[in-house]
C-alpha positions in Angstrom: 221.9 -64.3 216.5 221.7 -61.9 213.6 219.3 -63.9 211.4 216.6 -64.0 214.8 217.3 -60.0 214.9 216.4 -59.7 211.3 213.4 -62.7 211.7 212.4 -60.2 214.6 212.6 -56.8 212.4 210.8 -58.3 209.5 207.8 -59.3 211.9 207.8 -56.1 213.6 207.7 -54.3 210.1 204.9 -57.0 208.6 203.0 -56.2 211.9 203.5 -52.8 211.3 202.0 -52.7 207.6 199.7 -54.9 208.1 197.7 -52.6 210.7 198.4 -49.6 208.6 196.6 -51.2 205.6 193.8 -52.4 207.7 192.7 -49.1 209.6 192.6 -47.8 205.8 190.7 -51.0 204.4 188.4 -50.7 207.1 188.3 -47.8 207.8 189.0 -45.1 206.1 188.3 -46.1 202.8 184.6 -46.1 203.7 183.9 -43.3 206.0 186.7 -40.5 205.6 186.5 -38.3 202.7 189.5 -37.8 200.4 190.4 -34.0 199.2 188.3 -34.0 196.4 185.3 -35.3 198.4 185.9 -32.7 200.9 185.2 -30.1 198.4 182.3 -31.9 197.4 180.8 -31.7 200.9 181.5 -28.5 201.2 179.9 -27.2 197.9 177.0 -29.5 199.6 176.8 -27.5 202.6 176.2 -25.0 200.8 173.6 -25.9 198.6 171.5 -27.0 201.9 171.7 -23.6 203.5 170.0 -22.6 199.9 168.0 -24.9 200.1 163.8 -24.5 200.8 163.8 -27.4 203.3 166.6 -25.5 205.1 164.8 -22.0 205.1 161.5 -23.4 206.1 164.0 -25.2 208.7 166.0 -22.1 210.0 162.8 -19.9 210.3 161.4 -22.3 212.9 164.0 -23.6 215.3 167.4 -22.9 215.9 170.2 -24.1 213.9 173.0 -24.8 215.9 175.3 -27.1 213.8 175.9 -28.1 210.0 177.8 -31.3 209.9 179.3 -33.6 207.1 179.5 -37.4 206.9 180.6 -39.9 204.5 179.5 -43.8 204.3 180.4 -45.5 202.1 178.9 -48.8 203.4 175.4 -48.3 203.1 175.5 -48.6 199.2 174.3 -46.5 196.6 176.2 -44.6 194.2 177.8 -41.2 194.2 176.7 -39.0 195.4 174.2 -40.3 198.1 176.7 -42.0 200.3 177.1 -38.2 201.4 175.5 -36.5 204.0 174.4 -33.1 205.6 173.4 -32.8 209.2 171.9 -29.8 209.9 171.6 -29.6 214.3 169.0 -27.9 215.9 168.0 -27.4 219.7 165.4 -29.8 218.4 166.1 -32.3 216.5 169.1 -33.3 213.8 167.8 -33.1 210.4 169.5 -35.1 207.3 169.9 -33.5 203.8 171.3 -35.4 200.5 171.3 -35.0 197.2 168.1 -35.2 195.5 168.9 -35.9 192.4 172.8 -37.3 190.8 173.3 -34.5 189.7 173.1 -33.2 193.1 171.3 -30.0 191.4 169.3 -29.0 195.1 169.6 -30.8 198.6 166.3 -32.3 200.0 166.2 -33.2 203.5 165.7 -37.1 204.1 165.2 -37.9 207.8 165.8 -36.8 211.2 167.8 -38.4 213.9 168.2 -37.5 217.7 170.2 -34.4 218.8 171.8 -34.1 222.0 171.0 -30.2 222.9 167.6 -31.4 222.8 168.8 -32.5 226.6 171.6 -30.2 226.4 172.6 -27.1 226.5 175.3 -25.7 223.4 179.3 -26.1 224.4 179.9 -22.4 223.5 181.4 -20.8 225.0 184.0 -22.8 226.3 184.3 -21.0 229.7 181.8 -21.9 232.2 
């Protein structure tokens, strides 16, 4: 009796760890940032909003959202696995690094938006 309740505890805890150190391998190892990445999106953010492509941006539509992403998956090296999404009532615009030294922010592509359908969630009351 005591050596199936310990056979039973040491499955439940191998279960355990093993689905803890999967949702990290698969997960967020690749696509949430750590601290120190954090603060490199963040100083990216910021270089966008200086950025030409952003002022040429801003003066003709309205900028709703600024977004960050991570992926690791697609390849490349640092720092072009990160991302700056820049919403509009438009369209979503992509910046990243133009350079490794990520000296300015160029924008690289565009991708759907959904308050091109939609109208903004603020304010939450309706």
């Amino acid at each position: 009796m005591k050596s199936k309740f310990v056979l039973v505890l040491l499955t439940i805890s191998l279960g355990v760890n093993l689905f803890i150190f999967g949702r990290w391998l698969i997960f967020e190892q690749w696509f949430e940032a750590t601290d120190e990445e954090k603060i490199v999106l963040s100083e990216m953010v910021q270089k966008t909003v200086e950025s030409e492509d952003y002022k040429r941006l801003a003066d003709s539509e309205d900028v709703i959202a600024i977004n960050t992403d991570i992926n690791k998956v697609k390849g490349g090296v640092f720092p072009y696995y990160f991302n700056v999404s820049v919403r509009t009532d438009k369209q979503t615009y992509l910046f990243s690094c133009s350079d490794e030294e990520c000296s300015a922010m160029e924008e690289y592509g565009t991708t759907y938006s959904i308050y091109k359908d939609e109208s903004p969630r603020l304010p939450f009351s309706e």
